[in-house]
C-alpha positions as CSV (number, residue, x, y, z in Angstrom):
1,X,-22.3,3.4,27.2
2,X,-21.1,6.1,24.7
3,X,-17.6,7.0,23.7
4,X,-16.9,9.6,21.9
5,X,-13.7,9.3,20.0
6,X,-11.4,12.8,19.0
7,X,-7.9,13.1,17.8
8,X,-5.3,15.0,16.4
9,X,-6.6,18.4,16.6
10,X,-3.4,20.1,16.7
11,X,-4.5,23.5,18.1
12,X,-2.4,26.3,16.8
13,X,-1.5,24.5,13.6
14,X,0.0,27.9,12.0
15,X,-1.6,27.5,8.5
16,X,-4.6,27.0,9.6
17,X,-5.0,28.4,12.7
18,X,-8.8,29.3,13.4
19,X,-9.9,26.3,11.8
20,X,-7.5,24.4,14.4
21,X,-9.4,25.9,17.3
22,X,-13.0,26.4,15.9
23,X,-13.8,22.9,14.3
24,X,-11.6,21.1,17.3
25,X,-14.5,23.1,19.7
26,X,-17.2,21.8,17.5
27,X,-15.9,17.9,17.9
28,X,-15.4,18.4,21.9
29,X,-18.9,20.5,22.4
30,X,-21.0,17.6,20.2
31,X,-19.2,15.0,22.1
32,X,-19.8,16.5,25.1
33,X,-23.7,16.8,24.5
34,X,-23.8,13.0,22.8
35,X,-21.2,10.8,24.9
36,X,-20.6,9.6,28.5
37,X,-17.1,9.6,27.9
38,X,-14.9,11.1,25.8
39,X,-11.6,9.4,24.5
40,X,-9.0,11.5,23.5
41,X,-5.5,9.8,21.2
42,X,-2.7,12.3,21.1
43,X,-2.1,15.8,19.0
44,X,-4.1,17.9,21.1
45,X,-1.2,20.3,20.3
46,X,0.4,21.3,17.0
47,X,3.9,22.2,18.9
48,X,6.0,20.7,21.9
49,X,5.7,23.7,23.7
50,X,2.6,25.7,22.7
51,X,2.4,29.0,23.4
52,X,0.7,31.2,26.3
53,X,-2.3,31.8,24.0
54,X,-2.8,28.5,22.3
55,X,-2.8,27.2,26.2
56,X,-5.0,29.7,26.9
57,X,-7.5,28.7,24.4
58,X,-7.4,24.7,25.2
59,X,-8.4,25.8,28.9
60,X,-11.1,27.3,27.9
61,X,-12.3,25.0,26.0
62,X,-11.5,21.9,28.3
63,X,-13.5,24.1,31.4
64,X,-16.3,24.3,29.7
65,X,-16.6,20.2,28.7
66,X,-18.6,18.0,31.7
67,X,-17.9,14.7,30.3
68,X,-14.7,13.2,31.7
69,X,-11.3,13.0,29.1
70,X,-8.8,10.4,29.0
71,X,-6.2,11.1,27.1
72,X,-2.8,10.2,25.6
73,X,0.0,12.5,24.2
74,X,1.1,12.4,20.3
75,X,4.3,12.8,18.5
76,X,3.9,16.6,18.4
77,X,3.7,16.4,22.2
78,X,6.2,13.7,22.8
79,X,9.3,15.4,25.2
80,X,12.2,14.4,26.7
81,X,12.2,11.4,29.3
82,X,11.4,13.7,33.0
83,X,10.3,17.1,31.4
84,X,6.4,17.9,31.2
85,X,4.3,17.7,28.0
86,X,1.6,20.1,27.5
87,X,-1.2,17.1,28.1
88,X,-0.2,16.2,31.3
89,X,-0.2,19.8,32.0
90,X,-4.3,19.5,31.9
91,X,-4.1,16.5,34.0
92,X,-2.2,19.1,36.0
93,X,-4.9,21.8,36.0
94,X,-7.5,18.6,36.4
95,X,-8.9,18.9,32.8
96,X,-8.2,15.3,31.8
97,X,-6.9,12.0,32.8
98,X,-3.6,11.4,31.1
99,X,-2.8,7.8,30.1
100,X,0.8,6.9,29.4
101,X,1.7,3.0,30.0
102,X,-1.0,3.3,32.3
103,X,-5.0,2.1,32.9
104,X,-7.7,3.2,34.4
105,X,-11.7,2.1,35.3
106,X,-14.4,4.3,34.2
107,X,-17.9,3.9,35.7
108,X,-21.0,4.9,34.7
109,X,-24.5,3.0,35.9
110,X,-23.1,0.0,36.6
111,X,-20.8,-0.8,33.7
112,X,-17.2,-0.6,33.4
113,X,-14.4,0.2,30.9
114,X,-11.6,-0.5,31.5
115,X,-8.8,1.8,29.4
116,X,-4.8,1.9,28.6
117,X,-3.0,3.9,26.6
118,X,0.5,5.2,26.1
119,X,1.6,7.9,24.3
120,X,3.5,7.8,20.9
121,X,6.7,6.3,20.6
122,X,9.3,6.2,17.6
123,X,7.9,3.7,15.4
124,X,11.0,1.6,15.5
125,X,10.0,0.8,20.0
126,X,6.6,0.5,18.6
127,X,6.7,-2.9,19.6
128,X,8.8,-2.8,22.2
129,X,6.5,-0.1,23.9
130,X,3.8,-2.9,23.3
131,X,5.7,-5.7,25.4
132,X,6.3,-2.6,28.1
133,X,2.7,-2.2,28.0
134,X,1.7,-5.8,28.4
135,X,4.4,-6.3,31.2
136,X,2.1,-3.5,33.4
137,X,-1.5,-3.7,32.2
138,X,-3.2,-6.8,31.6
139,X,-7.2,-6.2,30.4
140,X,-9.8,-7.9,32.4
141,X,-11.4,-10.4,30.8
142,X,-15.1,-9.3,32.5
143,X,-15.7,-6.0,31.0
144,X,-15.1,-4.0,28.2
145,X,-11.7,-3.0,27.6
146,X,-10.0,0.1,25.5
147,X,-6.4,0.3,24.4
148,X,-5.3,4.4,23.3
149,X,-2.3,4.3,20.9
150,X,-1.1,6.9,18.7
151,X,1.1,5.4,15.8
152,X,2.0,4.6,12.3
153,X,0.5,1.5,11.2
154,X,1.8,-0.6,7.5
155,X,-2.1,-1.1,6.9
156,X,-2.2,2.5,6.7
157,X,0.8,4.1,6.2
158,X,3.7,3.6,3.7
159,X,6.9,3.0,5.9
160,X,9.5,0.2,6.4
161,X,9.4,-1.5,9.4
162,X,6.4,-0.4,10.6
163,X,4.3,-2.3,13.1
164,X,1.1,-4.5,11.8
165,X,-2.8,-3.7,13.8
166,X,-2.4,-7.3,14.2
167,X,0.5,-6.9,16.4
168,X,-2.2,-5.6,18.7
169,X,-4.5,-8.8,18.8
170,X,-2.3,-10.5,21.4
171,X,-2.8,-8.0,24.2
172,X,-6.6,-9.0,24.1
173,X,-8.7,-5.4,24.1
174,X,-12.0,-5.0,23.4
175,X,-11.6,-2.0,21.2
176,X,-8.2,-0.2,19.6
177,X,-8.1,3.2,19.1
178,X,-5.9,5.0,17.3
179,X,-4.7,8.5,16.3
180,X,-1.7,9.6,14.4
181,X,-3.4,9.2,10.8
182,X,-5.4,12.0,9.3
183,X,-8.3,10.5,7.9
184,X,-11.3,8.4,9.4
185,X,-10.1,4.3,9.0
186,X,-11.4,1.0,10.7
187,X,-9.6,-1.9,10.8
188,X,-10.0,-5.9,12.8
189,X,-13.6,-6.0,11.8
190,X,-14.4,-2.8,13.4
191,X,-11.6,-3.6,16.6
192,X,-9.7,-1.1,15.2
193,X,-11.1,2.7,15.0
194,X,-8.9,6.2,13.6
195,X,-10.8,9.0,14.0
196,X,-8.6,11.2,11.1
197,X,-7.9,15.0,12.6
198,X,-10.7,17.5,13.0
199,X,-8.4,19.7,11.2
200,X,-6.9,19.8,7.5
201,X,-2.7,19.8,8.0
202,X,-1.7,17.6,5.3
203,X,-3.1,18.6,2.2
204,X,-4.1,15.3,0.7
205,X,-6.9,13.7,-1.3
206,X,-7.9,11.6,1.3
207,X,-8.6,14.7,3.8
208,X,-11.3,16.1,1.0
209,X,-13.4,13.3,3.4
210,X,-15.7,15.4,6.2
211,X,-13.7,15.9,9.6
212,X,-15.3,14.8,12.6
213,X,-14.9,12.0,15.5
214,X,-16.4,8.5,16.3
215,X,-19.2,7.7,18.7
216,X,-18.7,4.2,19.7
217,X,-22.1,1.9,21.8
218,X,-19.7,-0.7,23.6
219,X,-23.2,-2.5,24.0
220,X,-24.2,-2.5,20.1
221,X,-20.3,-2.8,19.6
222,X,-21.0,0.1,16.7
223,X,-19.5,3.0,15.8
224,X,-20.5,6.1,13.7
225,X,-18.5,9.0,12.4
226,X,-20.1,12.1,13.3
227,X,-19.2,14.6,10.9
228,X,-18.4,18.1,12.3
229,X,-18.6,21.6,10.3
230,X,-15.1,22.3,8.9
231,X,-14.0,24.3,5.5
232,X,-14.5,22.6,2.0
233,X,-11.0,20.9,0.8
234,X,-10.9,20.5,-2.9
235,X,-7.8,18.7,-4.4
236,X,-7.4,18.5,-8.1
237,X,-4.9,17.9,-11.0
238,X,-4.3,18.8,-14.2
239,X,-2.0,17.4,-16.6
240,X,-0.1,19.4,-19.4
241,X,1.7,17.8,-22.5
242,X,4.4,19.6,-24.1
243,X,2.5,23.0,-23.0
244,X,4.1,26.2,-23.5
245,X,4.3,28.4,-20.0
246,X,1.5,31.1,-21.0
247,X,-0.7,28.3,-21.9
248,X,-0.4,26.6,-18.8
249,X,-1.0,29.9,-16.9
250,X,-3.9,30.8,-18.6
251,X,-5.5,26.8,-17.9
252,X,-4.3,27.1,-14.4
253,X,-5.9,30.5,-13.9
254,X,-9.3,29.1,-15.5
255,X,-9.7,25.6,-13.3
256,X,-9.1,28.0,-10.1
257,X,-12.0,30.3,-11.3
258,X,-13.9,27.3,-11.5
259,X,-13.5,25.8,-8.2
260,X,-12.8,29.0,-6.0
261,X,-15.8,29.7,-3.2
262,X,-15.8,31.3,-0.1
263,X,-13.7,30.0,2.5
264,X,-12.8,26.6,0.2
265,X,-9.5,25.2,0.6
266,X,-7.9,24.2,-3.2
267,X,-4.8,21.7,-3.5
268,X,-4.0,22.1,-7.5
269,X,-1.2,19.5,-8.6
270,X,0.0,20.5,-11.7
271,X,2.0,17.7,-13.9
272,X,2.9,16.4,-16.9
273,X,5.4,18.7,-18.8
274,X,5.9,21.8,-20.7
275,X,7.6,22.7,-23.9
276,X,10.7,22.1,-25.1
277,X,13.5,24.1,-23.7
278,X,11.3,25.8,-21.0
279,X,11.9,25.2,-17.4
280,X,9.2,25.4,-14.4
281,X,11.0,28.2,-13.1
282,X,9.2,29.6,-16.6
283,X,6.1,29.4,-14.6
284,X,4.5,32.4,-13.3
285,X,2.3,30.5,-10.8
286,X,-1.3,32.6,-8.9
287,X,-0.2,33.4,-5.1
288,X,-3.8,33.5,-3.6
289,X,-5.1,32.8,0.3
290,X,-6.4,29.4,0.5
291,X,-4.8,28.1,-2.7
292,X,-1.4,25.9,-2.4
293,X,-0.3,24.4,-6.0
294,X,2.1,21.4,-5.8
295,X,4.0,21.8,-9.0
296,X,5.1,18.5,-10.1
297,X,6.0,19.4,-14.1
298,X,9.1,17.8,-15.8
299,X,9.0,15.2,-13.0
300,X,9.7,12.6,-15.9
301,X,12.9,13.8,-16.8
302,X,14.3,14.2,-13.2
303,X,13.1,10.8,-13.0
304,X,14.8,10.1,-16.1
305,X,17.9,11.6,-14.8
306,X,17.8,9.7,-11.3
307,X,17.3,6.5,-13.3
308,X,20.3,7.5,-15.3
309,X,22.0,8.5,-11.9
310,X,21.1,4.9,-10.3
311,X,22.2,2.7,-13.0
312,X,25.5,4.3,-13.7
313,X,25.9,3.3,-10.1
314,X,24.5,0.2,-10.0
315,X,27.2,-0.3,-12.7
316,X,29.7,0.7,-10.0
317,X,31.1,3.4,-11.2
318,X,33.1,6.4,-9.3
319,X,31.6,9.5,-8.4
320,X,34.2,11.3,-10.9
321,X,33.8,8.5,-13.3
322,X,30.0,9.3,-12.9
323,X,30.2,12.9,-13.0
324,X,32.7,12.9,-16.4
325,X,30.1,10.2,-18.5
326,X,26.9,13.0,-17.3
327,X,29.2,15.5,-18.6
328,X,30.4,14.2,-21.9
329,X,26.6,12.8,-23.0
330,X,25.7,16.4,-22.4
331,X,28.0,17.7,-24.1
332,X,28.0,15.6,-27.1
333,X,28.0,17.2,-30.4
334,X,27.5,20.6,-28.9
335,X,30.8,21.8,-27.9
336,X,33.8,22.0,-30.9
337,X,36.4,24.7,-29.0
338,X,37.4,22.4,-26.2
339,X,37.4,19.1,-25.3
340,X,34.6,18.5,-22.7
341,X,36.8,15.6,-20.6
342,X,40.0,18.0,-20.4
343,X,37.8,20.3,-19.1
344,X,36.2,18.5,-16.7
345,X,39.8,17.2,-15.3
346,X,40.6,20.7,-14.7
347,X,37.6,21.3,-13.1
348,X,38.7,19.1,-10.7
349,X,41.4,21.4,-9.5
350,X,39.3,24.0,-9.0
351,X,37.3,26.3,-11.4
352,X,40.5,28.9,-11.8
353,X,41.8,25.9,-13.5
354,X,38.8,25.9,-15.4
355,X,39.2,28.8,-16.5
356,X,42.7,29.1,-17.4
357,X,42.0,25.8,-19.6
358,X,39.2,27.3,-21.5
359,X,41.4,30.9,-22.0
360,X,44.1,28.6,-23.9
361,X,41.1,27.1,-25.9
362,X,40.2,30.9,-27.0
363,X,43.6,31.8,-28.1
Protein backbone atom coordinates (compact mmCIF):
# COMPACT_ATOMS: atom_id res chain seq x y z
CA UNK A 1 0.00 0.00 0.00
CA UNK A 2 0.95 3.73 -0.51
CA UNK A 3 0.80 6.47 1.99
CA UNK A 4 1.16 9.61 1.21
CA UNK A 5 2.43 11.75 4.08
CA UNK A 6 1.45 15.97 4.21
CA UNK A 7 1.69 18.33 6.98
CA UNK A 8 1.68 21.68 8.10
CA UNK A 9 0.37 23.53 5.29
CA UNK A 10 -1.05 26.23 7.17
CA UNK A 11 -3.51 27.72 4.55
CA UNK A 12 -3.83 31.43 4.86
CA UNK A 13 -0.44 31.94 6.40
CA UNK A 14 -0.69 35.90 5.87
CA UNK A 15 2.92 36.36 4.56
CA UNK A 16 2.79 34.14 2.31
CA UNK A 17 -0.47 33.63 1.41
CA UNK A 18 -0.76 32.23 -2.30
CA UNK A 19 2.14 30.11 -1.72
CA UNK A 20 0.02 28.67 1.38
CA UNK A 21 -2.75 27.64 -0.88
CA UNK A 22 -1.00 26.92 -4.33
CA UNK A 23 2.02 24.58 -3.24
CA UNK A 24 -0.40 22.93 -0.35
CA UNK A 25 -2.78 21.96 -3.72
CA UNK A 26 0.25 20.66 -5.48
CA UNK A 27 1.20 18.23 -2.35
CA UNK A 28 -2.67 16.98 -2.03
CA UNK A 29 -3.26 16.69 -6.08
CA UNK A 30 0.24 14.53 -6.48
CA UNK A 31 -0.70 12.51 -3.52
CA UNK A 32 -3.87 12.05 -4.69
CA UNK A 33 -2.70 10.70 -8.16
CA UNK A 34 0.33 8.48 -6.39
CA UNK A 35 -1.16 7.06 -2.98
CA UNK A 36 -3.97 4.93 -1.63
CA UNK A 37 -4.20 6.85 1.30
CA UNK A 38 -3.29 9.97 2.36
CA UNK A 39 -2.06 10.85 5.98
CA UNK A 40 -2.53 14.11 7.05
CA UNK A 41 -0.46 15.50 10.89
CA UNK A 42 -1.90 18.75 12.00
CA UNK A 43 -1.62 22.60 10.64
CA UNK A 44 -3.92 22.33 7.93
CA UNK A 45 -4.80 25.91 9.11
CA UNK A 46 -2.60 28.90 9.86
CA UNK A 47 -5.30 30.35 12.48
CA UNK A 48 -7.79 28.92 15.22
CA UNK A 49 -10.57 30.25 13.44
CA UNK A 50 -9.88 30.69 9.80
CA UNK A 51 -11.79 32.83 7.91
CA UNK A 52 -14.88 32.34 5.43
CA UNK A 53 -12.50 32.48 2.49
CA UNK A 54 -9.52 30.48 3.67
CA UNK A 55 -12.58 27.72 4.50
CA UNK A 56 -13.70 28.23 1.34
CA UNK A 57 -10.64 27.38 -0.39
CA UNK A 58 -9.75 24.06 1.84
CA UNK A 59 -13.31 22.76 0.58
CA UNK A 60 -12.48 23.09 -2.62
CA UNK A 61 -9.64 21.63 -2.50
CA UNK A 62 -10.53 18.67 -0.15
CA UNK A 63 -13.87 17.97 -2.82
CA UNK A 64 -11.82 17.57 -5.40
CA UNK A 65 -9.25 14.74 -3.64
CA UNK A 66 -10.63 10.75 -4.09
CA UNK A 67 -8.19 9.18 -1.88
CA UNK A 68 -9.47 8.97 1.69
CA UNK A 69 -7.72 11.59 4.59
CA UNK A 70 -7.05 10.88 8.06
CA UNK A 71 -6.17 13.49 9.86
CA UNK A 72 -5.11 15.08 13.17
CA UNK A 73 -5.32 18.82 14.38
CA UNK A 74 -2.02 20.94 15.12
CA UNK A 75 -1.20 23.66 17.61
CA UNK A 76 -2.60 26.38 15.34
CA UNK A 77 -5.88 24.40 15.36
CA UNK A 78 -5.76 23.35 18.97
CA UNK A 79 -9.19 24.93 20.88
CA UNK A 80 -10.70 24.92 23.91
CA UNK A 81 -11.86 21.50 25.61
CA UNK A 82 -15.90 21.20 23.93
CA UNK A 83 -15.66 23.97 21.12
CA UNK A 84 -15.01 22.83 17.36
CA UNK A 85 -11.62 23.10 15.55
CA UNK A 86 -11.67 23.91 11.96
CA UNK A 87 -10.47 19.92 11.13
CA UNK A 88 -13.14 18.38 12.58
CA UNK A 89 -15.24 20.74 10.84
CA UNK A 90 -14.22 18.67 7.40
CA UNK A 91 -14.86 15.50 9.24
CA UNK A 92 -18.16 17.49 9.63
CA UNK A 93 -18.66 18.29 5.89
CA UNK A 94 -17.22 14.41 5.33
CA UNK A 95 -13.91 15.57 3.85
CA UNK A 96 -11.67 13.61 6.19
CA UNK A 97 -11.42 11.31 9.09
CA UNK A 98 -10.35 13.22 12.14
CA UNK A 99 -8.12 11.28 14.56
CA UNK A 100 -7.80 12.60 18.11
CA UNK A 101 -6.99 9.81 20.96
CA UNK A 102 -8.70 7.74 18.57
CA UNK A 103 -7.94 4.69 15.76
CA UNK A 104 -9.18 3.48 12.92
CA UNK A 105 -8.77 0.38 10.17
CA UNK A 106 -8.15 1.29 6.64
CA UNK A 107 -8.66 -1.36 3.92
CA UNK A 108 -7.55 -1.59 0.65
CA UNK A 109 -7.17 -5.27 -1.32
CA UNK A 110 -6.80 -7.21 1.44
CA UNK A 111 -4.37 -5.38 3.69
CA UNK A 112 -4.93 -3.42 6.74
CA UNK A 113 -3.55 -0.42 8.56
CA UNK A 114 -4.30 0.18 11.40
CA UNK A 115 -3.94 4.12 12.47
CA UNK A 116 -4.06 6.49 15.79
CA UNK A 117 -3.42 9.77 16.23
CA UNK A 118 -4.22 12.69 18.57
CA UNK A 119 -3.84 16.09 18.07
CA UNK A 120 -1.17 18.43 19.60
CA UNK A 121 -0.94 18.88 23.14
CA UNK A 122 1.29 21.34 25.23
CA UNK A 123 4.60 19.84 25.24
CA UNK A 124 4.72 19.64 28.97
CA UNK A 125 1.21 16.60 28.70
CA UNK A 126 3.28 15.34 25.90
CA UNK A 127 3.74 12.36 27.76
CA UNK A 128 0.92 12.25 29.63
CA UNK A 129 -1.24 12.46 26.36
CA UNK A 130 1.00 9.37 25.41
CA UNK A 131 -0.18 7.20 28.55
CA UNK A 132 -3.89 8.60 27.64
CA UNK A 133 -3.33 7.27 24.34
CA UNK A 134 -1.98 3.87 25.39
CA UNK A 135 -4.87 3.51 28.03
CA UNK A 136 -7.42 3.56 24.73
CA UNK A 137 -5.60 2.25 21.72
CA UNK A 138 -3.51 -0.66 21.80
CA UNK A 139 -1.90 -1.58 17.96
CA UNK A 140 -2.54 -4.95 16.74
CA UNK A 141 0.32 -6.92 16.58
CA UNK A 142 -1.00 -8.56 12.88
CA UNK A 143 -0.87 -5.70 10.57
CA UNK A 144 0.70 -2.67 9.99
CA UNK A 145 0.15 -0.02 12.34
CA UNK A 146 0.52 4.08 12.21
CA UNK A 147 0.69 6.44 15.04
CA UNK A 148 -0.21 10.59 13.89
CA UNK A 149 1.36 12.93 16.44
CA UNK A 150 2.09 16.51 16.02
CA UNK A 151 4.87 17.75 18.55
CA UNK A 152 8.10 19.06 19.56
CA UNK A 153 10.70 16.51 19.83
CA UNK A 154 14.52 17.20 21.86
CA UNK A 155 16.00 15.24 18.70
CA UNK A 156 14.80 18.01 16.76
CA UNK A 157 14.01 20.85 18.53
CA UNK A 158 15.84 22.98 21.13
CA UNK A 159 13.49 23.03 24.27
CA UNK A 160 13.74 21.95 28.01
CA UNK A 161 11.71 19.24 28.87
CA UNK A 162 10.84 18.10 25.79
CA UNK A 163 9.73 14.57 25.06
CA UNK A 164 12.43 12.00 23.38
CA UNK A 165 11.03 9.85 19.75
CA UNK A 166 12.07 7.10 21.91
CA UNK A 167 9.39 7.78 24.29
CA UNK A 168 7.31 6.46 21.41
CA UNK A 169 9.02 2.94 21.12
CA UNK A 170 6.89 1.51 24.05
CA UNK A 171 3.56 1.93 22.40
CA UNK A 172 4.77 -0.53 19.66
CA UNK A 173 3.72 1.13 16.07
CA UNK A 174 4.83 0.23 12.99
CA UNK A 175 5.48 3.64 11.62
CA UNK A 176 5.47 7.32 13.63
CA UNK A 177 4.54 10.22 11.89
CA UNK A 178 5.02 13.39 12.79
CA UNK A 179 4.28 17.09 12.01
CA UNK A 180 4.90 20.16 13.87
CA UNK A 181 8.61 20.64 12.50
CA UNK A 182 9.28 22.51 9.26
CA UNK A 183 11.68 20.61 7.52
CA UNK A 184 11.78 16.96 6.07
CA UNK A 185 13.53 14.62 9.14
CA UNK A 186 13.55 10.72 9.80
CA UNK A 187 14.34 9.35 12.81
CA UNK A 188 14.29 5.20 14.60
CA UNK A 189 15.83 3.86 11.55
CA UNK A 190 13.34 5.20 9.26
CA UNK A 191 10.20 4.45 12.31
CA UNK A 192 10.09 7.92 12.56
CA UNK A 193 9.03 10.24 9.40
CA UNK A 194 8.42 14.49 9.42
CA UNK A 195 7.33 15.57 6.37
CA UNK A 196 8.58 19.58 6.99
CA UNK A 197 5.57 22.14 5.76
CA UNK A 198 4.78 22.51 2.10
CA UNK A 199 4.99 26.03 2.83
CA UNK A 200 7.97 28.49 3.96
CA UNK A 201 6.74 30.24 7.53
CA UNK A 202 9.82 30.28 9.39
CA UNK A 203 12.44 31.83 7.57
CA UNK A 204 15.36 29.47 8.27
CA UNK A 205 18.31 27.80 6.65
CA UNK A 206 17.06 24.62 6.97
CA UNK A 207 13.67 25.50 4.86
CA UNK A 208 16.11 26.57 1.74
CA UNK A 209 15.58 22.33 1.48
CA UNK A 210 12.67 21.60 -1.41
CA UNK A 211 9.02 21.41 0.19
CA UNK A 212 7.10 18.49 -0.47
CA UNK A 213 5.57 15.23 1.42
CA UNK A 214 6.51 11.48 1.93
CA UNK A 215 5.28 8.50 0.12
CA UNK A 216 5.65 5.62 2.30
CA UNK A 217 5.38 1.27 0.69
CA UNK A 218 4.34 -0.25 4.16
CA UNK A 219 5.42 -3.50 2.06
CA UNK A 220 9.08 -2.27 1.12
CA UNK A 221 8.90 -0.40 4.54
CA UNK A 222 10.44 2.77 2.27
CA UNK A 223 9.80 6.15 2.08
CA UNK A 224 10.62 8.88 -0.50
CA UNK A 225 10.27 12.62 -0.24
CA UNK A 226 8.44 13.82 -3.24
CA UNK A 227 9.41 17.24 -3.81
CA UNK A 228 6.64 19.65 -4.92
CA UNK A 229 7.06 23.09 -6.90
CA UNK A 230 7.30 25.90 -4.35
CA UNK A 231 9.33 29.51 -4.55
CA UNK A 232 13.27 29.48 -4.22
CA UNK A 233 14.30 30.33 -0.47
CA UNK A 234 17.83 31.77 -0.36
CA UNK A 235 19.23 32.58 3.22
CA UNK A 236 22.55 34.28 3.43
CA UNK A 237 24.93 36.30 5.79
CA UNK A 238 27.28 38.72 5.72
CA UNK A 239 29.57 39.81 8.27
CA UNK A 240 30.82 43.50 8.77
CA UNK A 241 33.94 44.50 11.02
CA UNK A 242 34.11 47.92 12.27
CA UNK A 243 32.10 48.99 8.99
CA UNK A 244 30.92 52.42 8.66
CA UNK A 245 26.85 52.66 7.92
CA UNK A 246 27.28 53.79 4.07
CA UNK A 247 29.63 51.06 3.57
CA UNK A 248 27.46 48.55 4.80
CA UNK A 249 24.50 49.87 2.71
CA UNK A 250 26.25 49.93 -0.33
CA UNK A 251 27.55 45.84 0.39
CA UNK A 252 24.05 45.11 1.41
CA UNK A 253 22.53 46.68 -1.70
CA UNK A 254 25.21 44.66 -3.96
CA UNK A 255 24.74 40.87 -2.44
CA UNK A 256 20.76 41.57 -2.93
CA UNK A 257 21.52 42.41 -6.69
CA UNK A 258 23.25 39.41 -6.79
CA UNK A 259 20.86 36.99 -5.52
CA UNK A 260 17.43 38.76 -6.46
CA UNK A 261 15.22 36.56 -9.27
CA UNK A 262 11.80 36.38 -9.93
CA UNK A 263 9.62 35.27 -7.35
CA UNK A 264 12.91 34.15 -5.01
CA UNK A 265 12.42 34.46 -1.45
CA UNK A 266 15.95 36.15 0.30
CA UNK A 267 16.64 35.91 4.24
CA UNK A 268 19.88 38.40 4.57
CA UNK A 269 21.40 38.23 8.24
CA UNK A 270 23.48 40.88 8.57
CA UNK A 271 26.20 40.70 11.63
CA UNK A 272 29.24 41.47 12.97
CA UNK A 273 29.52 45.27 13.86
CA UNK A 274 29.86 48.68 12.62
CA UNK A 275 32.08 51.65 13.47
CA UNK A 276 32.76 53.24 16.40
CA UNK A 277 30.19 55.40 17.82
CA UNK A 278 27.53 54.44 15.17
CA UNK A 279 24.39 52.61 16.16
CA UNK A 280 22.15 50.13 13.86
CA UNK A 281 19.53 52.61 14.08
CA UNK A 282 22.44 54.35 11.61
CA UNK A 283 21.34 51.88 9.14
CA UNK A 284 19.26 52.82 6.30
CA UNK A 285 18.19 49.14 5.51
CA UNK A 286 16.40 48.24 1.37
CA UNK A 287 12.42 47.66 2.16
CA UNK A 288 11.73 45.31 -0.89
CA UNK A 289 8.82 42.43 -1.55
CA UNK A 290 10.29 39.15 -0.88
CA UNK A 291 13.33 40.38 0.98
CA UNK A 292 13.31 40.24 5.09
CA UNK A 293 16.87 41.17 6.59
CA UNK A 294 17.49 39.97 10.24
CA UNK A 295 19.76 42.62 11.54
CA UNK A 296 21.90 41.14 14.05
CA UNK A 297 24.96 44.00 14.23
CA UNK A 298 26.55 45.01 17.63
CA UNK A 299 25.03 41.74 19.01
CA UNK A 300 28.55 41.39 20.75
CA UNK A 301 28.23 44.22 22.84
CA UNK A 302 24.63 43.63 24.02
CA UNK A 303 26.06 40.38 24.81
CA UNK A 304 28.78 42.03 26.49
CA UNK A 305 26.39 44.03 28.38
CA UNK A 306 24.04 40.97 29.42
CA UNK A 307 27.27 39.20 30.52
CA UNK A 308 28.05 42.32 32.56
CA UNK A 309 24.26 42.34 33.66
CA UNK A 310 24.49 38.51 34.73
CA UNK A 311 27.56 38.53 36.76
CA UNK A 312 26.89 41.61 38.66
CA UNK A 313 23.98 39.46 39.76
CA UNK A 314 25.44 36.45 40.13
CA UNK A 315 27.60 38.51 42.56
CA UNK A 316 24.19 39.27 44.25
CA UNK A 317 23.97 42.55 44.05
CA UNK A 318 20.66 44.83 44.32
CA UNK A 319 18.82 46.13 41.53
CA UNK A 320 19.91 49.86 42.74
CA UNK A 321 23.23 48.61 43.69
CA UNK A 322 23.26 47.21 39.97
CA UNK A 323 21.88 50.16 38.37
CA UNK A 324 24.42 52.76 40.32
CA UNK A 325 27.91 50.48 39.40
CA UNK A 326 26.32 50.58 35.29
CA UNK A 327 26.02 54.13 35.89
CA UNK A 328 29.32 55.12 37.45
CA UNK A 329 31.54 52.78 34.83
CA UNK A 330 29.74 54.78 32.27
CA UNK A 331 30.22 57.66 33.50
CA UNK A 332 33.80 57.36 34.49
CA UNK A 333 36.11 60.10 33.52
CA UNK A 334 33.54 61.70 31.37
CA UNK A 335 31.45 63.78 33.68
CA UNK A 336 33.50 66.70 36.02
CA UNK A 337 30.23 69.14 36.95
CA UNK A 338 28.45 66.60 39.07
CA UNK A 339 28.99 63.74 40.82
CA UNK A 340 27.40 60.71 38.84
CA UNK A 341 26.34 58.69 42.35
CA UNK A 342 24.46 61.92 43.82
CA UNK A 343 22.88 62.05 40.85
CA UNK A 344 21.73 58.83 40.49
CA UNK A 345 20.29 58.96 44.31
CA UNK A 346 18.18 61.67 43.19
CA UNK A 347 17.11 60.03 40.38
CA UNK A 348 15.67 57.74 42.57
CA UNK A 349 13.12 60.31 43.77
CA UNK A 350 12.03 61.06 40.71
CA UNK A 351 13.60 62.89 37.62
CA UNK A 352 12.27 66.59 39.06
CA UNK A 353 14.78 65.67 41.65
CA UNK A 354 17.09 65.11 39.00
CA UNK A 355 16.82 67.95 37.81
CA UNK A 356 16.84 70.26 40.57
CA UNK A 357 20.28 68.39 41.57
CA UNK A 358 21.90 69.10 38.33
CA UNK A 359 20.47 73.05 38.34
CA UNK A 360 22.58 73.48 41.72
CA UNK A 361 25.59 71.78 39.83
CA UNK A 362 25.15 74.73 37.09
CA UNK A 363 25.14 77.53 39.52
Amino acid sequence: MKIAVIGDTHLGYPRFYSDSFIQARAAFKDADQKADLILFLGDLYDSRVPSLQVLGEAISLFRELKTPVYAIHGNHERRSRGALNPVELLQKAGFLTHLHLDSAIFEKDGEKVFLAGFGNVPDDLALRALEKLKEKVTPPTDSFSILLIHQSFKEFVYGENLSSIHDLEPLNYSLYLNGHIHAHKTGMDGKFLIPGSTVLTQLTREETKPKGYILYDTNSKTHEFVEIPSRKFIFEEIEFENTFPKEAQERIKEKLSELKAPKTIIKLRIKGTLAQGFKTSDLTLPSEEGVFIDNRLNERHLKKEIEKIREMRENKLSLRDLSEQRLRERLEGKISLFDPQKLFEYLLDGPEAGMEYLKTKRT
